[in-house]
N, C-alpha and C positions, 0 to 999 in steps of 0.2 A: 057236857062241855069239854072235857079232856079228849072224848072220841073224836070231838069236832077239830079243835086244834093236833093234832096227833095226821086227820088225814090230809088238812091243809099244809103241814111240813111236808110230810111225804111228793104232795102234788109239787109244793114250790123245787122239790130237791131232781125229781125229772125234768121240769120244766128249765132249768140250768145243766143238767147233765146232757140234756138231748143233743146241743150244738156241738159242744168236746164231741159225742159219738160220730153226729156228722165230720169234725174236722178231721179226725184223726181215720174214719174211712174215704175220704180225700186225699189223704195223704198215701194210703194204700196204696191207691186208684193209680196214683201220681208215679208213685216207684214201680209199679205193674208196667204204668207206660216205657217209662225211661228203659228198664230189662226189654223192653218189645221193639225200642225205633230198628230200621235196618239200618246199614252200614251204606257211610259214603260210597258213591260209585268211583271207579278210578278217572282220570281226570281225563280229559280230550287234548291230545294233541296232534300238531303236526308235524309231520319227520320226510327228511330230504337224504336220501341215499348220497354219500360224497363219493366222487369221482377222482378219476386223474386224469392227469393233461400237462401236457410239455406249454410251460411257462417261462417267460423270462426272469431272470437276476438282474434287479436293474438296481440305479442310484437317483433315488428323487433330490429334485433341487428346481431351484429356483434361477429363474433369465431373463431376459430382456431380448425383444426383437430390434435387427439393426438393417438398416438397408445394405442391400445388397454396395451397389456403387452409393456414393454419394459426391456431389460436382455444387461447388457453387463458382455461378456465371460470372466471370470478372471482361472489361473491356481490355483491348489490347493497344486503342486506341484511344485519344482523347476528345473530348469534342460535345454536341449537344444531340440529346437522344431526341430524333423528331420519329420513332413511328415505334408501336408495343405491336407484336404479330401473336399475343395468347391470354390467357385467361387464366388470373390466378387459381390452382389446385388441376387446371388440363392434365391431362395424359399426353408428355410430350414422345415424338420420337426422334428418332437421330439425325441430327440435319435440319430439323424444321426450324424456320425464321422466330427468332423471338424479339430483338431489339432491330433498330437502325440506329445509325450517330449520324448525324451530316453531312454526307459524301463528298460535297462539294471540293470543299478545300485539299483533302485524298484526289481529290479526280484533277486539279489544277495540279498536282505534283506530279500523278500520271504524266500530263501532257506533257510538263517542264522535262520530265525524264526523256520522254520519246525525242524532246526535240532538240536536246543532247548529244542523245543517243544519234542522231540522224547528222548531225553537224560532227562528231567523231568519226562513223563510219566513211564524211565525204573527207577530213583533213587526211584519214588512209588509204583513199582511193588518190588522191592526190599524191602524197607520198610514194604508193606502190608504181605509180607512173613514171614518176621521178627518175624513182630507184630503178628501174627499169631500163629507162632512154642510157642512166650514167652505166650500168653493168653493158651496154652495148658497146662502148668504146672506151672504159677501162683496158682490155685488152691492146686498145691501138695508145694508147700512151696518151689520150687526149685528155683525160684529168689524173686529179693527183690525187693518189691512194688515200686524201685524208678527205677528199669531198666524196668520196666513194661511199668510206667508212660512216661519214655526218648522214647520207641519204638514208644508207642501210638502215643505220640505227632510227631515224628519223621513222620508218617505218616499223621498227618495233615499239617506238613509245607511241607513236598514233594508234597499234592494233591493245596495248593496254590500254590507252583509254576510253577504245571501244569496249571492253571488256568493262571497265570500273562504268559505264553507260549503262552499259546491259542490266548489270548490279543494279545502279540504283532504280531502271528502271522496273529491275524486279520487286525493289523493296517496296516502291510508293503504289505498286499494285497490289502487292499483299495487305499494304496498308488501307490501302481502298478495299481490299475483300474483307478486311477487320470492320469493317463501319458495317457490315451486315453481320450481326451473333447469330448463330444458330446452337442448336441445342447439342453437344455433345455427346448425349446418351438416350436411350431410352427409360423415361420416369414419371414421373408426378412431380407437378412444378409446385412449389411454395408462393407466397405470398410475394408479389414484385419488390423490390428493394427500393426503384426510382421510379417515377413515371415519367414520361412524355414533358420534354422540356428543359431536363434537369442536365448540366453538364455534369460529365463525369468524366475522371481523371485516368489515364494509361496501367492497368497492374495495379490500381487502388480501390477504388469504387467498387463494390460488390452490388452485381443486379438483381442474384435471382437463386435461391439454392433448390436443386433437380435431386431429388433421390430417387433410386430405380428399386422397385418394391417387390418384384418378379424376376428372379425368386430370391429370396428375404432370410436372414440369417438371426440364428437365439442364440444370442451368447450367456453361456453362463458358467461356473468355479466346480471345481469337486475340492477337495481338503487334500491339503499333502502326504495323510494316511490311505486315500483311495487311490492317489496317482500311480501307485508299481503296479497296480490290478488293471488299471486305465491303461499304461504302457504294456502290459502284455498282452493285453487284448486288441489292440492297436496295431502293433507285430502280426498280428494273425489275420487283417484287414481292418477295412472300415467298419467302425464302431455305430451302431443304430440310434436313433435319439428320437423319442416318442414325446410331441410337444401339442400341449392344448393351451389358452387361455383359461384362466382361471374361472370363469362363467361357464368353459364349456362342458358336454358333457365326456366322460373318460372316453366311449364310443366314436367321439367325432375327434380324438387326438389324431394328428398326422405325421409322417415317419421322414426322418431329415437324414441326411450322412453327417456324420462327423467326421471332419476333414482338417479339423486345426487345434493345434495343442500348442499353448503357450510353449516358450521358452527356460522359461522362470517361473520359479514359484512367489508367489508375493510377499513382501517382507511383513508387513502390517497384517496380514490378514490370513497368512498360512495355506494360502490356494490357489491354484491354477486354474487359468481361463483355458474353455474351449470353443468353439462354434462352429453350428449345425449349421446345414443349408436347406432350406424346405424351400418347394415349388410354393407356388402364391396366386394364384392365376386371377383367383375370384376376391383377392385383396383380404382376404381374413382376415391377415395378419398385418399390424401399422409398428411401422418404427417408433421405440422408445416403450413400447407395450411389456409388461411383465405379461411370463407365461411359466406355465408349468410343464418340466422337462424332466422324462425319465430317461436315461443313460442304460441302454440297454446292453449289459456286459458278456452274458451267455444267457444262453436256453439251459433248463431243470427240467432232464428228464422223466415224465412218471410221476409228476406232485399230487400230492393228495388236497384236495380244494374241498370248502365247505362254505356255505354263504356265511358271511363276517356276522348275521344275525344272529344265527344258532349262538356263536359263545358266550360265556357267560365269565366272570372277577369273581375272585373270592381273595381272600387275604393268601392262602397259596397260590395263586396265581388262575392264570384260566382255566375252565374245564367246561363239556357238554356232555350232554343224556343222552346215553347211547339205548335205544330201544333194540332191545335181546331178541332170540326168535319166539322165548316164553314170553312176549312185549309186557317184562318186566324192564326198569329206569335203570340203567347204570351210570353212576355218575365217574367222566374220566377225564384225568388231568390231561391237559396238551400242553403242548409247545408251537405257538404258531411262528409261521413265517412273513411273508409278504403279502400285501394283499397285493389282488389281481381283478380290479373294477369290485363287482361285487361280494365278490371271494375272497377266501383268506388261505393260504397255504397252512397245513397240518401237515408241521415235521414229524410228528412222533403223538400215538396217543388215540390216533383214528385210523382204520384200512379202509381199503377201496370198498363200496360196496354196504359199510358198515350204515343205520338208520342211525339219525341224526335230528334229534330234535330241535325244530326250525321254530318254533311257535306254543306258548302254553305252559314255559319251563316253569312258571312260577308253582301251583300246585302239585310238580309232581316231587315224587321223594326220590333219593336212591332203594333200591328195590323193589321199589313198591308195582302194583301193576298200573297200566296205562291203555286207554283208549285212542288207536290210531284213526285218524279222523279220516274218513274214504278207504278203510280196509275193507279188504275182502273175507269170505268166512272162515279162511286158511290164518287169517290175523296177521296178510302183509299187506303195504298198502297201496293202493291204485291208481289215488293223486293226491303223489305228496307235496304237490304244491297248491292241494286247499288251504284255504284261511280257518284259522282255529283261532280259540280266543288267544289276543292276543299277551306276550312276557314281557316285562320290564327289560330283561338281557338283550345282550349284544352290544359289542366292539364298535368303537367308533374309529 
């Protein structure tokens, strides 16, 4: 009975120890593993060689485009408008017929002048006759020196009131040539002011405002801190002004003179007006449009340009990964300048030439090594403008 009990403890005391053996060579197994993984590979990037290139120093700001002329159509006479010769928003040119006023009443003053004018001219042919026969025998004593003098004169107040004739009959023709407006300028007409019917009054009544949009002016302020850099550069010639719409893209900006500098600086607001003249031809540009103006001050010989993507913030300020010739990561502070489209000037911190990580910065370390994505088996690389996964970083 004892032997019996004796080898059933034994069997129950394996039968519990067997799993602890299993677990605990599991656990072996386990840490065998972890000593055996390999090592992360080094991370995949991609790197962009920074260049240089003569860029400009310029001043961003902000404009508004203006027309070049601008004319609103006033009558010079009064009277009732019977005839419109355009169509609100036309393309006028200079000279072309836009209103009539009712000629009529101009053309009955016409006449009345002419036939003035024709009754003046005959009271001085009359006169001149006169005065004529009496200068023939003044000499013989046959009249007296004061009916001489009465003819004489007689014929100089009849040739002035041919003169004041003449006048008016030049006034009531210009008056009559005023009953036909034409267009003053060449522009784009505005919406009519009156239509067909409407009297309107001398020098009061406005018909019609023409602004001519070809070629088209941005005005816009720089701060009274930039104006002694604005006036020296100005001294040296005309200043360049790089102007897009805000929609467009930096590539399709267009290049204006700047030709005008306020007077004054403004009391309110600490800034001086300038404005640029840009050609216009295909109407890009509409009056009263903001647009986006850079003031191009000098060219920066020799800048070191890096795509604005590569950099990257940190609480000291910015820095990128510069890939070594051992394409080990170094990470280096800059100092940037301006951007330039898609680029960013590197005053200090990057050389010409130097590899530039554009793509991937998130995984990599400072020192650590790096996989150039399209290197060659030299370890430089062939296209650095493959896509690599992509980094959180870069500059806006």
């Amino acid at each position: 009975m004892n032997k019996t009990v004796g080898k059933n403890s034994i069997f129950r005391n394996l039968l519990f120890a067997a799993p602890a053996l299993a677990l605990l060579t599991g656990v072996a197994c386990n840490r065998g593993n972890v000593q055996a993984a390999p090592a992360m590979p080094a991370p995949l990037v991609t790197v962009v060689r920074a260049t240089t290139q003569d860029v400009p120093h310029y001043l961003d700001e902000i404009g508004r485009n203006a027309a070049f002329e601008s004319v609103t159509v006033t009558p010079q006479v009064g009277g009732r408008i019977v005839e419109r010769h355009f169509q609100d928003g036309e393309n006028l040119t200079k000279g072309q017929l836009l209103f009539v006023i009712d000629p009529r009443p101009y053309k009955a003053q016409v006449d009345s002048a002419q036939a003035a004018l024709a009754q003046a001219k005959a009271a001085l042919d009359l006169a001149r006759i006169q005065f004529a026969r009496d200068a023939e025998v003044i000499g013989q004593k046959a009249i007296s020196q004061q009916d001489y003098d009465t003819k004489k004169n007689a014929v100089d107040v009849d040739q002035a009131q041919v003169d004041a004739a003449e006048a008016t009959l030049e006034t009531a023709k210009l008056n009559l040539d005023y009953c036909y407006i034409h267009s003053p300028i060449d522009g784009r007409a505005g919406a009519r002011l009156v239509d067909v019917g409407n009297v309107v009054q001398a020098n009061t009544t406005s018909l019609l405002s023409i602004q001519r949009i070809d070629p088209i002016y941005a005005e816009f302020t720089v701060t009274e801190g930039d104006l002694p850099e604005v006036q020296r550069e100005m001294s040296h010639g005309l200043l360049r002004a790089v102007v897009r719409l805000p929609s467009d893209a930096e590539t399709a900006a267009r290049t204006g003179r700047v030709e005008f500098l306020d007077n004054a600086v403004q009391n309110g607001s600490g800034t001086v007006n300038l404005r640029a003249t840009l050609t216009n031809a295909d109407h890009h540009f509409w009056p009263g449009q903001f647009v986006n103006v850079k003031l191009v001050l000098s060219m920066e010989k020799g800048a070191v340009l890096i795509p604005n993507q590569a950099t990257e913030i940190s609480q000291q300020g910015p820095f990128v990964y510069v890939v070594k010739d051992d394409d080990t990561a170094e990470l280096r502070p800059i100092k940037l300048g301006q951007r330039q489209g898609d680029n960013v000037v590197v005053t200090s911190g990057v050389a010409a030439n130097d590899r530039v990580v554009l793509a991937g910065q998130m995984l990599v370390r400072p020192g650590g090594k790096v996989r150039v994505q399209g290197a060659s088996p030299d370890g430089h690389a062939t296209n650095a403008g493959a896509q690599a996964p992509s980094s959180q970083g870069g500059q806006s």
